[in-house]
N, CA, C and O of each residue as an XYZ file, in Angstrom:
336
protein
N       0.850     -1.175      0.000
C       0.000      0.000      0.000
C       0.893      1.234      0.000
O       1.775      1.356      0.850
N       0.664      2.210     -1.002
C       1.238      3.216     -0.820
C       0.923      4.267      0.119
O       0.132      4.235      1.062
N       1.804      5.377     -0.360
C       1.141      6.638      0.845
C       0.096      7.477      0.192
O      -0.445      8.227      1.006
N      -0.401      7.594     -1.148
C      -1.582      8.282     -1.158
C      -2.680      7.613     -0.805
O      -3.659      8.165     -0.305
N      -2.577      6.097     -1.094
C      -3.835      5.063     -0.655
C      -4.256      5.314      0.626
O      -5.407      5.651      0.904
N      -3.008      5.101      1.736
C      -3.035      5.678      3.403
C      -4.133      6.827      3.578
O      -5.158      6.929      4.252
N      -3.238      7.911      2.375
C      -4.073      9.528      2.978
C      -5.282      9.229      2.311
O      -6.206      9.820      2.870
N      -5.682      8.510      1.283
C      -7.283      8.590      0.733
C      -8.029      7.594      2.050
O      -9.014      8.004      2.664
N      -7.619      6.753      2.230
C      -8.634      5.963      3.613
C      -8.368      6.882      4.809
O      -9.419      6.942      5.446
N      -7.420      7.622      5.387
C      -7.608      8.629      6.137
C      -8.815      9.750      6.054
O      -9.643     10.004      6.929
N      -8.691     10.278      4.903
C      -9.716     11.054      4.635
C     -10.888     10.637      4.450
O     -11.803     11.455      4.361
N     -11.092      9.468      4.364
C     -12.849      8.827      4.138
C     -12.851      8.630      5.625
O     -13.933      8.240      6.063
N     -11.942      8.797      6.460
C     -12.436      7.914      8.034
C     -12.764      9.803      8.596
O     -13.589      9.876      9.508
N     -12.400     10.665      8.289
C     -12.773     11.793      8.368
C     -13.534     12.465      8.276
O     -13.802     13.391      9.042
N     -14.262     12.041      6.951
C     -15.702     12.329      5.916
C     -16.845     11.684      6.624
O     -17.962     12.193      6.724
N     -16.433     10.336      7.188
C     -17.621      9.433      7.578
C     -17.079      9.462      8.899
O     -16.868      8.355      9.395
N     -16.784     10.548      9.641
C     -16.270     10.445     11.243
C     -17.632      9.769     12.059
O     -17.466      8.898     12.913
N     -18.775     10.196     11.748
C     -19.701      9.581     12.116
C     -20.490      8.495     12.424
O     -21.482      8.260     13.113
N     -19.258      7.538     11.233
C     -19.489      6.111     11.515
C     -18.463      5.370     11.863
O     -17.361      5.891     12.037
N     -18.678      3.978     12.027
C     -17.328      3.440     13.169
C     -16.773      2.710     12.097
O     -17.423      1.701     11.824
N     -15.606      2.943     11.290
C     -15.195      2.720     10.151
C     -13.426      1.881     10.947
O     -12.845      2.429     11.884
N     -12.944      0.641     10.332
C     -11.890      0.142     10.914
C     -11.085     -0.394      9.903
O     -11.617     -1.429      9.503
N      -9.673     -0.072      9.099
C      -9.288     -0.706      7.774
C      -8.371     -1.404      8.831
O      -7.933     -0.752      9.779
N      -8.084     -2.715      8.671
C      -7.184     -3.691      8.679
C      -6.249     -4.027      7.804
O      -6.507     -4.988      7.080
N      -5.074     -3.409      7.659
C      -3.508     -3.459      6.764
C      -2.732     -4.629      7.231
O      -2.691     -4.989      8.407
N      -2.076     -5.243      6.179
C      -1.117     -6.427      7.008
C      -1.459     -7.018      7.067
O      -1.078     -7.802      6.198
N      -2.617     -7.643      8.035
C      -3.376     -8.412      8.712
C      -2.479     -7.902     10.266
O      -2.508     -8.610     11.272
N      -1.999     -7.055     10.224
C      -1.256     -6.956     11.347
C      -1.545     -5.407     12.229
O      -1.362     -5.497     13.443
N      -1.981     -4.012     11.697
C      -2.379     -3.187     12.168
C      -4.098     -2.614     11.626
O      -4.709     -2.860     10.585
N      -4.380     -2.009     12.504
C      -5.583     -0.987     12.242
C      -5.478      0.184     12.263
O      -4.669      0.697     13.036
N      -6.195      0.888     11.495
C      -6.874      2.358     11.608
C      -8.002      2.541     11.969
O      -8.741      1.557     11.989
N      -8.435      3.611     12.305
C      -9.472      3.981     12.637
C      -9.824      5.368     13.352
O      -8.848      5.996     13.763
N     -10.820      5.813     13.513
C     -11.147      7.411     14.170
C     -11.966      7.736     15.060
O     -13.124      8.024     14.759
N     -11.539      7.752     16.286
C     -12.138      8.331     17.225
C     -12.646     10.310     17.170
O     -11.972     11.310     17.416
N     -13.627     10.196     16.876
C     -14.823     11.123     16.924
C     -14.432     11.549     18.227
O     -13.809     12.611     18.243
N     -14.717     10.777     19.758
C     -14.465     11.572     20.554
C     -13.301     11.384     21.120
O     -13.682     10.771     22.118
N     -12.125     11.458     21.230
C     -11.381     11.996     21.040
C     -10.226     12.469     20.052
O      -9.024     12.723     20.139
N     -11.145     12.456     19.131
C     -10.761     13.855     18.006
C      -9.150     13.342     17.736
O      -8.265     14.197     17.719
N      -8.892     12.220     17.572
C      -7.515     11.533     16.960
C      -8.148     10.329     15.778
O      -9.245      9.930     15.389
N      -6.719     10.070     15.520
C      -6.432      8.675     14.701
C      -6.030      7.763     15.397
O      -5.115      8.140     16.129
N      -6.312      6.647     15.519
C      -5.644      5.384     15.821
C      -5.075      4.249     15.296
O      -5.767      3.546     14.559
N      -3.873      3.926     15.555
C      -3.903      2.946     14.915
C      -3.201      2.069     15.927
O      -2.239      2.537     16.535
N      -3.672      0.635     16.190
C      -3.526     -0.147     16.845
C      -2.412     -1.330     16.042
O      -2.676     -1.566     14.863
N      -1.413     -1.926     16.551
C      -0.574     -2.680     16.738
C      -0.983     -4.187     17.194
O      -0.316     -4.651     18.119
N      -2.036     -5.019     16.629
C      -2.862     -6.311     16.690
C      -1.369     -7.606     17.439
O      -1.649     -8.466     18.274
N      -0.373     -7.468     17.053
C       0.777     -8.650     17.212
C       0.992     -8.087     18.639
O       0.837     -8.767     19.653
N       1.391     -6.691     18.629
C       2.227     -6.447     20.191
C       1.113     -5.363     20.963
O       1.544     -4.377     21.561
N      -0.417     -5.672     20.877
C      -1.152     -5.182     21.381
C      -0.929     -3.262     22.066
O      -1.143     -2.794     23.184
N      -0.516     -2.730     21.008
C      -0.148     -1.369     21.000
C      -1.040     -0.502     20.326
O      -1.143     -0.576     19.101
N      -1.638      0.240     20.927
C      -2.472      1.955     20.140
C      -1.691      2.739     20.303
O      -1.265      3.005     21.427
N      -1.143      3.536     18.826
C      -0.920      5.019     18.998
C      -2.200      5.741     18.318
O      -3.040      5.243     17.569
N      -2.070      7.349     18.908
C      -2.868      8.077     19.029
C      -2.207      9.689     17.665
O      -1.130     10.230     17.914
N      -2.755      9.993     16.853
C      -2.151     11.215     16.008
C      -3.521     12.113     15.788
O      -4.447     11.716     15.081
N      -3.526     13.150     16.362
C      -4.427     14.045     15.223
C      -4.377     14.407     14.235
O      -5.398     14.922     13.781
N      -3.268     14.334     13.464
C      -3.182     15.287     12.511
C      -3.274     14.142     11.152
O      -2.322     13.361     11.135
N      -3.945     14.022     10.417
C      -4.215     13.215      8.902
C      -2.748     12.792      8.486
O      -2.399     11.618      8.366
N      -1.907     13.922      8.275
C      -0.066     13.584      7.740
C       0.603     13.270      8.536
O       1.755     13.319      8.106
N       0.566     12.904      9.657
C       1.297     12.335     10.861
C       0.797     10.916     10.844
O       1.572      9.962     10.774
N      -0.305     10.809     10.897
C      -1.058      9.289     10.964
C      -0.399      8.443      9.233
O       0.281      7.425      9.098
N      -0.734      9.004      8.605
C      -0.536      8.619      7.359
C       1.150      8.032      6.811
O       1.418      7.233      5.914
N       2.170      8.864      7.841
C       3.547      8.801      7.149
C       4.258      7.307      8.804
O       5.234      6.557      8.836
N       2.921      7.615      9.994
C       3.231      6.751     10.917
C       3.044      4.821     10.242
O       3.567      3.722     10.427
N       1.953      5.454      9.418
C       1.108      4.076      9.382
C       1.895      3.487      7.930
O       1.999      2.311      7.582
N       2.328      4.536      7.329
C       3.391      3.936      6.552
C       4.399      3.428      6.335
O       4.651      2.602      5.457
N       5.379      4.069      7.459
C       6.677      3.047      8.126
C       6.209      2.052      8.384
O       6.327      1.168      7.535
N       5.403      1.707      9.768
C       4.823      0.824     10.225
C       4.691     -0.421      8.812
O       5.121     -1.559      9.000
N       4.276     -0.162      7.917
C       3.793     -1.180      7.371
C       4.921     -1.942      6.847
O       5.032     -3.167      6.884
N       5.903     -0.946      6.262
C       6.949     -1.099      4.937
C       8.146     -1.281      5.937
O       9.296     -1.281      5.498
N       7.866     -1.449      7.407
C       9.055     -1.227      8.241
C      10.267     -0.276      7.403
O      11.261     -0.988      7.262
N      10.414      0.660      7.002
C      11.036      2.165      6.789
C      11.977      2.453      7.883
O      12.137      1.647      8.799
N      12.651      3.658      7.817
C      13.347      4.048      9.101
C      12.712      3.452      9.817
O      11.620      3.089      9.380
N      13.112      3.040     11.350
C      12.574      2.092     12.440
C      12.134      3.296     13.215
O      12.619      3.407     14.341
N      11.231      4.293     12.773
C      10.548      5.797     13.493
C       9.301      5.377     13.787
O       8.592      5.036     12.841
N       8.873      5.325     14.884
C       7.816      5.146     15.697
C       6.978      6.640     16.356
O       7.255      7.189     17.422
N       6.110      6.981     15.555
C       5.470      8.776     15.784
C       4.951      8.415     16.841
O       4.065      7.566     16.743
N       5.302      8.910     18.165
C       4.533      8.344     18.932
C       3.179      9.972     19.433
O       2.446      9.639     20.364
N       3.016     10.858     19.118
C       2.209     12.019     19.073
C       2.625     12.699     18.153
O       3.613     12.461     17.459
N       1.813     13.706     18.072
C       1.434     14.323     16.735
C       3.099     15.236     16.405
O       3.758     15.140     15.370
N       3.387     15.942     17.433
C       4.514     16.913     17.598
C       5.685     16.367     17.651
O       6.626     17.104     17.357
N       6.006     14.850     18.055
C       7.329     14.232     18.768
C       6.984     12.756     17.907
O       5.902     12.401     17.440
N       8.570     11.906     17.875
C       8.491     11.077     17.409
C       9.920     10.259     18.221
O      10.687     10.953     18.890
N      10.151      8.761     18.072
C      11.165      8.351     18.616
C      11.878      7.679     18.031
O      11.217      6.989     17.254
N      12.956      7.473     17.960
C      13.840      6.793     16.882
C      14.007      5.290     18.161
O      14.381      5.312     19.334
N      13.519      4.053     17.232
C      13.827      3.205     17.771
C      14.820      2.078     17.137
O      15.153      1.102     17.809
């Protein structure tokens, strides 16, 4: 999966914030959007981990390492990130 595919299912989980919308990548992580609290999630299914991003391009470039294992950069909030 590339990174515009990422930002187009980002933006439909945005559009339809209203409904409880969950894409499963990998078979190994999720997305998804919490309405109330006004983030992205994406959950870590193998090592039972949620991170949390507000911002659409933070979630999108997180969930993309993540997949392609990329630099080993783990965003862990919207502002800060950790080199692991």
């Amino acid at each position: 999966m590339n990174l515009t595919e990422i930002k187009h299912m980002i933006t439909n989980l945005v559009n339809y914030k209203d409904s409880d919308i969950t894409h499963t990548l990998a078979n190994r992580f999720t997305l998804s959007y919490s309405e109330q609290l006004n983030s992205f999630q994406i959950c870590d299914i193998e090592n039972d981990i949620i991170y949390r991003y507000e911002e659409p391009e933070t979630t999108a470039l997180a969930l993309f390492n993540m997949i392609h294992n990329l630099p080993k950069i783990m965003y862990r909030h919207t502002d800060s990130f950790e080199q692991v």
